[in-house]
C-alpha positions in Angstrom: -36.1 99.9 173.0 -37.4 98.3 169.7 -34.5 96.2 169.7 -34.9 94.7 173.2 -38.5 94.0 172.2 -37.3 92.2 169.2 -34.7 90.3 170.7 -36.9 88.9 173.6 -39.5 87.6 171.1 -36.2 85.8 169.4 -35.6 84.4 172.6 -39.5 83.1 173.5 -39.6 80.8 170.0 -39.4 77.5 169.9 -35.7 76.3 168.7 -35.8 74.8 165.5 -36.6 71.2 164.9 -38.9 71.1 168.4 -42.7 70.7 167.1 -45.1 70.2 170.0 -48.1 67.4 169.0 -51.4 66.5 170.7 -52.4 63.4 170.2 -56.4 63.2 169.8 -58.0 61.2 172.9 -58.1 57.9 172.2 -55.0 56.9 171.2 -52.2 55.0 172.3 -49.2 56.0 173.8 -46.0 54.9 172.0 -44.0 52.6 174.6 -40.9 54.2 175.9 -37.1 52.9 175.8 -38.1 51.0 171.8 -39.8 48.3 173.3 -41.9 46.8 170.4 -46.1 46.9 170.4 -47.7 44.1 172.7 -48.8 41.6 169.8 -52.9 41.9 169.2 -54.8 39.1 171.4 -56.7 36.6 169.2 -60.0 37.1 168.6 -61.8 34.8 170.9 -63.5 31.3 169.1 -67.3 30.5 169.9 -67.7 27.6 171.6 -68.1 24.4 169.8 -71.9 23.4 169.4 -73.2 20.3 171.3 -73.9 17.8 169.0 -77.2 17.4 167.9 -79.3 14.6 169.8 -81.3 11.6 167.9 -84.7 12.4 166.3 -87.3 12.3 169.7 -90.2 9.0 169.2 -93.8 10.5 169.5 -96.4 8.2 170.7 -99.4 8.7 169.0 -102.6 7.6 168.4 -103.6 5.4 165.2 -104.8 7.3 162.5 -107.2 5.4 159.5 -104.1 6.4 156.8 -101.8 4.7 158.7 -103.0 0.9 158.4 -101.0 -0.7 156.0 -98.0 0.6 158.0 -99.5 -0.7 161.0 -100.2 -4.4 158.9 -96.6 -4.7 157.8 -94.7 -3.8 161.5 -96.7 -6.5 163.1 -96.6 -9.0 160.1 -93.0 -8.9 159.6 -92.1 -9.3 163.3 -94.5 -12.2 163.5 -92.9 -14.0 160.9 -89.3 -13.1 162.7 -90.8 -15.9 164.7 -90.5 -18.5 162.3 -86.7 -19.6 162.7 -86.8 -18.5 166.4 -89.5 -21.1 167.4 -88.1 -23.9 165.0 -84.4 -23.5 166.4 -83.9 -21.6 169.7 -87.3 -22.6 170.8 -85.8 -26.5 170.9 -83.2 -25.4 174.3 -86.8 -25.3 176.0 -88.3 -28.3 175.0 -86.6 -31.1 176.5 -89.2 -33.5 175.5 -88.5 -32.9 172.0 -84.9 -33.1 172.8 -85.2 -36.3 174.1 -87.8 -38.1 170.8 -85.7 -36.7 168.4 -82.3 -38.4 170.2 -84.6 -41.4 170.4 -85.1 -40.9 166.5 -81.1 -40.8 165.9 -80.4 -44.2 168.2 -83.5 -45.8 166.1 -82.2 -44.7 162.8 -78.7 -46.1 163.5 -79.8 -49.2 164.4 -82.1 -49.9 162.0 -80.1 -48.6 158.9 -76.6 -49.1 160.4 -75.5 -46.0 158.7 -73.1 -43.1 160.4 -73.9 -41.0 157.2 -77.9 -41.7 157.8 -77.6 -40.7 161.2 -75.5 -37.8 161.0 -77.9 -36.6 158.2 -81.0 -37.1 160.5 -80.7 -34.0 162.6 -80.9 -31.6 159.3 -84.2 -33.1 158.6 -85.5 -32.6 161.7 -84.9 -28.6 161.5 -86.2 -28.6 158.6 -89.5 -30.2 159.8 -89.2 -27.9 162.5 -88.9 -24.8 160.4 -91.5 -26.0 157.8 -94.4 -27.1 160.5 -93.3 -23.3 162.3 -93.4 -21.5 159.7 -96.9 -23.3 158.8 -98.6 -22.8 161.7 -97.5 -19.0 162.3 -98.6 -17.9 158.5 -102.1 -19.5 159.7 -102.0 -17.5 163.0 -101.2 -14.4 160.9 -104.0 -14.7 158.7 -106.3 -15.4 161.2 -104.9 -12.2 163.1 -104.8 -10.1 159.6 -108.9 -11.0 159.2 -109.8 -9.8 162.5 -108.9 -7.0 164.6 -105.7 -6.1 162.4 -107.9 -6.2 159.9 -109.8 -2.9 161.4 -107.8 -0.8 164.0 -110.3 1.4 164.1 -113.6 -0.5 165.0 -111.6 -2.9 167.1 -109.4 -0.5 169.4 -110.5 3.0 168.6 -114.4 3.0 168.5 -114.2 0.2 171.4 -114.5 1.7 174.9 -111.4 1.2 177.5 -108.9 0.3 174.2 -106.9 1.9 171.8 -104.0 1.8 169.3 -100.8 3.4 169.2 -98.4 4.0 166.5 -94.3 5.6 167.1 -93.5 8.0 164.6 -90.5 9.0 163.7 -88.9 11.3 160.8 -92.6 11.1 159.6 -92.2 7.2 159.5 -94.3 4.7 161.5 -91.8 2.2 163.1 -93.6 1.1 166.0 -97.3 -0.3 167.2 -99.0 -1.2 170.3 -102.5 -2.0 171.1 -104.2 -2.2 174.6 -107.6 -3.9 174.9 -109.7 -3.5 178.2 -111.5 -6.2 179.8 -114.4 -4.8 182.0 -114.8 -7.8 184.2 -112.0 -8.0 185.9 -111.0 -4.6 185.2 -107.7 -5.2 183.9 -106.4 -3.9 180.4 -104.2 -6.2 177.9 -101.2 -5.3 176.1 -101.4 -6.7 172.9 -99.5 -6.3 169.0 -96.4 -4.5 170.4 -94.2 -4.7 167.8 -91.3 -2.1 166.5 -89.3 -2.1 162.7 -86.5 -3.9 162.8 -84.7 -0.7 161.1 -85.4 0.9 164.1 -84.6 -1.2 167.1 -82.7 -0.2 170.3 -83.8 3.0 170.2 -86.0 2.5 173.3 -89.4 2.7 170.9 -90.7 -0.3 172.5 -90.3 1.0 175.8 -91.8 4.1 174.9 -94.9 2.2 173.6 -95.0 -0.1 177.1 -94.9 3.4 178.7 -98.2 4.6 176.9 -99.9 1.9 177.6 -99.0 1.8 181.3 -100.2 5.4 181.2 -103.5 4.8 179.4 -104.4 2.1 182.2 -103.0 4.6 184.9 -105.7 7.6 183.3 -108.6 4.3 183.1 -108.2 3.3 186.6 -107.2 -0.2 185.6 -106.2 -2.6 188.5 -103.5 -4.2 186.1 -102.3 -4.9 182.9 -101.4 -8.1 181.6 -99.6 -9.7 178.3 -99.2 -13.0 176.6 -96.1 -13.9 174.5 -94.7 -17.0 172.8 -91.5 -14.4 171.8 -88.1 -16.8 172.6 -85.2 -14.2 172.5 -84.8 -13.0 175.9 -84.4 -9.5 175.0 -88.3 -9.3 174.6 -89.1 -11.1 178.0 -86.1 -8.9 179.4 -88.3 -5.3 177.9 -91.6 -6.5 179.9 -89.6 -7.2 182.9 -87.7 -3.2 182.6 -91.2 -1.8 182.7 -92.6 -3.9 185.6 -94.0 -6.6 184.4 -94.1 -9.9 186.7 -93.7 -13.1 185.2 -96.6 -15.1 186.6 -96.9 -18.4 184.9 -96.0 -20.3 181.3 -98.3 -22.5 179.3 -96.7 -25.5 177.6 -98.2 -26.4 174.5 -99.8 -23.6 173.7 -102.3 -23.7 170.8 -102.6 -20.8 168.2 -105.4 -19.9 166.2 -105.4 -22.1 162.5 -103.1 -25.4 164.2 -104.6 -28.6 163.0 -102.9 -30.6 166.0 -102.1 -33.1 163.6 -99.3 -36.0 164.8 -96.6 -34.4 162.6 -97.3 -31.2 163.8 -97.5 -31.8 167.5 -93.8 -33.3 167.0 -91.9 -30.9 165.3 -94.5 -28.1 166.8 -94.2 -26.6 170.2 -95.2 -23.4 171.6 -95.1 -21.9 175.1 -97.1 -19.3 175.8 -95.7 -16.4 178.7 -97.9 -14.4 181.0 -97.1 -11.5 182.5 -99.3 -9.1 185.0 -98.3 -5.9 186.1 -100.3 -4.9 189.3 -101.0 -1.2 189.5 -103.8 -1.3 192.6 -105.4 -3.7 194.9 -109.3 -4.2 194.2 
Protein backbone atom coordinates (compact mmCIF):
# COMPACT_ATOMS: atom_id res chain seq x y z
CA UNK A 1 0.00 0.00 0.00
CA UNK A 2 2.90 2.37 0.85
CA UNK A 3 4.24 1.65 -2.41
CA UNK A 4 1.14 2.64 -4.49
CA UNK A 5 1.07 5.86 -2.31
CA UNK A 6 4.65 6.49 -3.30
CA UNK A 7 4.45 5.77 -6.74
CA UNK A 8 1.25 8.06 -7.39
CA UNK A 9 3.09 11.08 -5.85
CA UNK A 10 6.02 10.08 -8.50
CA UNK A 11 3.48 10.33 -10.98
CA UNK A 12 1.65 13.88 -9.83
CA UNK A 13 5.30 15.95 -10.07
CA UNK A 14 6.10 18.12 -12.49
CA UNK A 15 8.61 16.36 -15.15
CA UNK A 16 11.89 17.80 -15.09
CA UNK A 17 12.86 20.88 -16.82
CA UNK A 18 8.94 22.26 -16.77
CA UNK A 19 8.99 25.40 -14.16
CA UNK A 20 5.70 27.14 -14.08
CA UNK A 21 6.20 31.37 -13.86
CA UNK A 22 3.72 34.19 -12.99
CA UNK A 23 4.50 37.10 -14.38
CA UNK A 24 3.63 40.19 -11.90
CA UNK A 25 0.65 42.35 -13.47
CA UNK A 26 1.95 44.74 -15.37
CA UNK A 27 3.99 43.37 -17.68
CA UNK A 28 4.21 42.56 -21.13
CA UNK A 29 3.61 39.52 -22.87
CA UNK A 30 6.45 38.20 -24.94
CA UNK A 31 5.16 38.09 -28.68
CA UNK A 32 4.63 34.56 -29.99
CA UNK A 33 6.17 32.79 -33.22
CA UNK A 34 9.87 35.25 -32.50
CA UNK A 35 8.52 38.12 -33.81
CA UNK A 36 10.84 40.93 -32.61
CA UNK A 37 9.51 43.86 -29.89
CA UNK A 38 7.42 46.73 -31.64
CA UNK A 39 10.22 49.53 -31.77
CA UNK A 40 9.38 52.33 -28.75
CA UNK A 41 7.34 55.39 -30.34
CA UNK A 42 9.22 58.73 -30.07
CA UNK A 43 8.64 60.76 -27.49
CA UNK A 44 6.41 63.47 -28.85
CA UNK A 45 8.27 67.24 -29.52
CA UNK A 46 6.51 70.49 -28.07
CA UNK A 47 5.31 72.56 -30.45
CA UNK A 48 7.47 75.26 -31.80
CA UNK A 49 6.81 78.68 -29.96
CA UNK A 50 5.25 81.59 -32.04
CA UNK A 51 7.67 84.04 -32.54
CA UNK A 52 7.75 86.85 -30.29
CA UNK A 53 5.85 90.01 -31.67
CA UNK A 54 7.56 93.76 -31.83
CA UNK A 55 7.81 95.76 -28.59
CA UNK A 56 3.85 97.43 -28.27
CA UNK A 57 4.02 101.77 -28.64
CA UNK A 58 2.39 103.31 -25.43
CA UNK A 59 0.90 106.63 -25.88
CA UNK A 60 1.37 108.66 -23.03
CA UNK A 61 1.18 111.75 -21.61
CA UNK A 62 4.26 114.29 -21.34
CA UNK A 63 6.07 114.14 -18.37
CA UNK A 64 8.40 117.45 -17.11
CA UNK A 65 11.72 114.80 -17.42
CA UNK A 66 10.97 114.12 -20.74
CA UNK A 67 11.60 117.64 -22.49
CA UNK A 68 14.78 117.55 -24.00
CA UNK A 69 13.65 114.35 -25.63
CA UNK A 70 10.68 116.00 -26.71
CA UNK A 71 13.05 119.22 -28.07
CA UNK A 72 15.30 116.93 -30.16
CA UNK A 73 12.26 114.56 -32.01
CA UNK A 74 10.64 117.74 -33.28
CA UNK A 75 13.98 119.73 -33.93
CA UNK A 76 15.61 117.07 -35.97
CA UNK A 77 12.48 116.37 -38.06
CA UNK A 78 12.07 120.10 -38.72
CA UNK A 79 15.41 120.42 -40.08
CA UNK A 80 14.64 117.04 -42.35
CA UNK A 81 12.85 119.83 -44.09
CA UNK A 82 15.66 121.65 -45.19
CA UNK A 83 16.77 119.61 -48.47
CA UNK A 84 12.99 118.52 -48.94
CA UNK A 85 11.74 122.20 -49.42
CA UNK A 86 14.94 123.39 -51.39
CA UNK A 87 14.78 120.28 -53.89
CA UNK A 88 11.51 118.23 -54.07
CA UNK A 89 9.57 121.30 -53.10
CA UNK A 90 10.70 122.90 -56.74
CA UNK A 91 8.19 119.97 -58.80
CA UNK A 92 5.45 122.31 -57.14
CA UNK A 93 6.49 125.53 -57.86
CA UNK A 94 6.14 126.04 -61.48
CA UNK A 95 6.73 129.74 -61.19
CA UNK A 96 10.09 129.20 -59.92
CA UNK A 97 10.55 126.66 -62.56
CA UNK A 98 9.86 128.95 -65.11
CA UNK A 99 12.45 132.36 -63.54
CA UNK A 100 15.02 130.08 -63.05
CA UNK A 101 14.73 128.70 -67.00
CA UNK A 102 14.49 132.36 -67.74
CA UNK A 103 17.86 132.75 -65.70
CA UNK A 104 19.62 129.88 -67.94
CA UNK A 105 18.34 131.46 -71.50
CA UNK A 106 19.66 135.07 -69.93
CA UNK A 107 22.89 133.60 -68.82
CA UNK A 108 23.60 132.06 -72.22
CA UNK A 109 23.02 134.85 -74.05
CA UNK A 110 24.65 137.23 -72.29
CA UNK A 111 27.98 135.20 -71.45
CA UNK A 112 27.74 132.96 -74.54
CA UNK A 113 29.09 130.14 -72.42
CA UNK A 114 27.67 126.28 -72.54
CA UNK A 115 30.03 125.72 -69.45
CA UNK A 116 28.34 129.01 -67.58
CA UNK A 117 25.07 127.76 -68.35
CA UNK A 118 25.29 124.28 -67.48
CA UNK A 119 26.92 125.49 -64.22
CA UNK A 120 23.99 127.83 -63.44
CA UNK A 121 21.46 125.19 -62.23
CA UNK A 122 23.97 124.06 -59.20
CA UNK A 123 23.93 127.50 -57.98
CA UNK A 124 20.58 127.81 -57.94
CA UNK A 125 20.19 124.67 -55.46
CA UNK A 126 22.40 125.85 -53.60
CA UNK A 127 20.54 129.20 -53.08
CA UNK A 128 17.78 127.15 -52.65
CA UNK A 129 19.15 125.02 -49.89
CA UNK A 130 21.02 127.99 -48.15
CA UNK A 131 17.82 130.56 -48.09
CA UNK A 132 15.72 126.97 -46.83
CA UNK A 133 17.76 126.05 -44.53
CA UNK A 134 17.85 129.93 -43.35
CA UNK A 135 14.50 130.46 -43.01
CA UNK A 136 13.60 127.00 -41.15
CA UNK A 137 16.59 127.37 -38.38
CA UNK A 138 14.69 130.92 -37.78
CA UNK A 139 11.26 129.21 -37.58
CA UNK A 140 12.80 126.60 -35.19
CA UNK A 141 14.06 129.10 -32.86
CA UNK A 142 11.17 130.92 -32.84
CA UNK A 143 9.23 127.55 -32.12
CA UNK A 144 12.10 126.39 -29.47
CA UNK A 145 11.31 130.04 -27.42
CA UNK A 146 7.74 129.54 -27.20
CA UNK A 147 5.58 126.70 -26.57
CA UNK A 148 8.44 123.96 -27.11
CA UNK A 149 10.05 125.94 -24.94
CA UNK A 150 7.47 124.88 -21.98
CA UNK A 151 5.23 121.72 -22.62
CA UNK A 152 3.94 121.99 -19.60
CA UNK A 153 2.46 125.56 -19.27
CA UNK A 154 1.60 125.58 -22.87
CA UNK A 155 -0.33 122.13 -23.45
CA UNK A 156 -0.59 120.54 -19.94
CA UNK A 157 -1.74 123.36 -17.55
CA UNK A 158 -3.80 124.84 -20.62
CA UNK A 159 -7.51 123.68 -20.70
CA UNK A 160 -8.83 121.57 -23.79
CA UNK A 161 -4.74 120.73 -24.86
CA UNK A 162 -2.24 118.42 -24.11
CA UNK A 163 0.98 116.68 -25.07
CA UNK A 164 1.76 113.30 -25.91
CA UNK A 165 4.95 111.40 -26.05
CA UNK A 166 5.37 107.26 -27.66
CA UNK A 167 7.47 105.35 -25.59
CA UNK A 168 9.10 102.57 -26.45
CA UNK A 169 11.79 100.09 -24.83
CA UNK A 170 11.84 103.00 -22.21
CA UNK A 171 12.75 105.41 -25.20
CA UNK A 172 10.72 108.51 -26.36
CA UNK A 173 10.49 108.24 -30.20
CA UNK A 174 7.53 109.99 -30.85
CA UNK A 175 5.46 113.50 -30.05
CA UNK A 176 2.19 115.00 -30.67
CA UNK A 177 0.55 118.05 -29.31
CA UNK A 178 -3.20 119.03 -29.69
CA UNK A 179 -4.29 122.60 -28.80
CA UNK A 180 -8.00 123.52 -28.43
CA UNK A 181 -9.53 126.53 -29.80
CA UNK A 182 -12.81 127.41 -27.84
CA UNK A 183 -14.39 129.56 -30.40
CA UNK A 184 -15.06 127.48 -32.89
CA UNK A 185 -14.75 124.47 -30.94
CA UNK A 186 -12.38 122.63 -32.90
CA UNK A 187 -9.01 121.22 -31.53
CA UNK A 188 -5.52 121.45 -33.64
CA UNK A 189 -3.02 118.81 -34.19
CA UNK A 190 0.10 120.25 -33.93
CA UNK A 191 4.23 119.03 -33.40
CA UNK A 192 3.57 115.39 -34.62
CA UNK A 193 6.77 114.21 -35.19
CA UNK A 194 8.38 110.55 -34.69
CA UNK A 195 12.58 109.47 -34.64
CA UNK A 196 13.66 108.69 -37.65
CA UNK A 197 15.20 105.29 -35.91
CA UNK A 198 11.87 104.46 -35.48
CA UNK A 199 9.78 104.97 -38.43
CA UNK A 200 7.22 102.65 -40.09
CA UNK A 201 6.28 101.28 -37.15
CA UNK A 202 2.79 102.81 -37.23
CA UNK A 203 3.92 105.37 -34.08
CA UNK A 204 2.63 108.19 -35.94
CA UNK A 205 -0.60 106.76 -36.50
CA UNK A 206 -0.84 105.73 -33.06
CA UNK A 207 -0.21 109.43 -32.05
CA UNK A 208 -3.01 110.69 -34.76
CA UNK A 209 -5.20 108.14 -32.98
CA UNK A 210 -4.73 109.81 -29.46
CA UNK A 211 -5.42 112.84 -30.48
CA UNK A 212 -8.61 111.82 -32.50
CA UNK A 213 -9.59 110.31 -29.19
CA UNK A 214 -8.81 113.23 -26.92
CA UNK A 215 -11.18 115.42 -29.23
CA UNK A 216 -13.73 112.46 -29.26
CA UNK A 217 -13.66 112.49 -24.98
CA UNK A 218 -13.75 116.81 -25.41
CA UNK A 219 -16.71 116.96 -27.63
CA UNK A 220 -14.77 118.74 -30.29
CA UNK A 221 -16.64 119.35 -33.62
CA UNK A 222 -13.24 118.78 -35.58
CA UNK A 223 -9.81 118.70 -35.69
CA UNK A 224 -7.65 120.41 -38.01
CA UNK A 225 -3.71 120.52 -39.05
CA UNK A 226 -1.43 122.69 -41.07
CA UNK A 227 1.66 121.28 -42.83
CA UNK A 228 4.33 122.55 -45.24
CA UNK A 229 5.78 118.59 -45.13
CA UNK A 230 6.54 117.76 -49.15
CA UNK A 231 7.01 113.91 -49.10
CA UNK A 232 3.80 112.46 -49.71
CA UNK A 233 4.10 109.78 -47.19
CA UNK A 234 3.16 112.52 -44.46
CA UNK A 235 0.10 113.97 -46.46
CA UNK A 236 -0.66 110.15 -47.33
CA UNK A 237 -0.64 109.36 -42.86
CA UNK A 238 -3.37 112.42 -42.42
CA UNK A 239 -5.31 111.15 -45.21
CA UNK A 240 -5.23 107.11 -43.40
CA UNK A 241 -6.72 108.63 -40.28
CA UNK A 242 -9.42 110.78 -41.91
CA UNK A 243 -8.23 113.77 -42.56
CA UNK A 244 -9.82 115.88 -45.66
CA UNK A 245 -7.65 117.93 -47.57
CA UNK A 246 -9.49 121.23 -47.65
CA UNK A 247 -7.30 123.89 -49.20
CA UNK A 248 -3.34 124.90 -49.82
CA UNK A 249 -1.76 128.29 -49.22
CA UNK A 250 0.89 129.42 -51.67
CA UNK A 251 3.51 131.42 -50.29
CA UNK A 252 3.16 130.73 -47.05
CA UNK A 253 5.08 132.85 -44.47
CA UNK A 254 6.81 131.30 -41.40
CA UNK A 255 7.66 132.89 -38.29
CA UNK A 256 11.54 134.79 -38.55
CA UNK A 257 11.30 135.23 -42.85
CA UNK A 258 12.55 138.68 -43.71
CA UNK A 259 10.71 138.50 -47.26
CA UNK A 260 13.64 139.85 -48.67
CA UNK A 261 14.02 139.77 -52.84
CA UNK A 262 16.60 136.90 -52.63
CA UNK A 263 14.62 135.08 -50.35
CA UNK A 264 11.25 135.30 -51.98
CA UNK A 265 13.14 133.73 -55.17
CA UNK A 266 14.89 130.91 -54.05
CA UNK A 267 12.06 130.63 -51.00
CA UNK A 268 8.77 129.09 -51.32
CA UNK A 269 6.50 127.47 -48.98
CA UNK A 270 3.06 126.02 -49.29
CA UNK A 271 1.27 125.55 -46.44
CA UNK A 272 -1.56 122.32 -46.32
CA UNK A 273 -4.87 122.29 -44.36
CA UNK A 274 -6.48 119.59 -43.38
CA UNK A 275 -9.96 119.21 -41.18
CA UNK A 276 -11.35 116.16 -39.98
CA UNK A 277 -15.15 116.65 -39.19
CA UNK A 278 -16.27 114.55 -36.20
CA UNK A 279 -19.98 116.32 -35.65
CA UNK A 280 -22.14 118.85 -37.19
CA UNK A 281 -22.68 122.11 -34.86
Amino acid sequence: MQQHQHQHQQQQRPPPGMVCQTQLGGAEEEPQGGAPPPPPRPAQEPPPRAPAGPPAVSIREFQPGQRAEARRIFYEGILERVPNTAFRGLKDQPCAQLAYGAMAVICFVVTKSLLLTCCLPIFLLGMRYYFSRKVILSYLECALNTDMSDIEQYYMKSPGSCFWVAMLDGNVVGIVAAQGNEEDNTLELRRMSVDSKYRGKGIAKALGRKVLEFAMINNYSSVVLGTTAVKVAAHKLYESLGFKHVGVVEHYTLPGMTHSLLEQVFFQLRYHRYCLQLREE
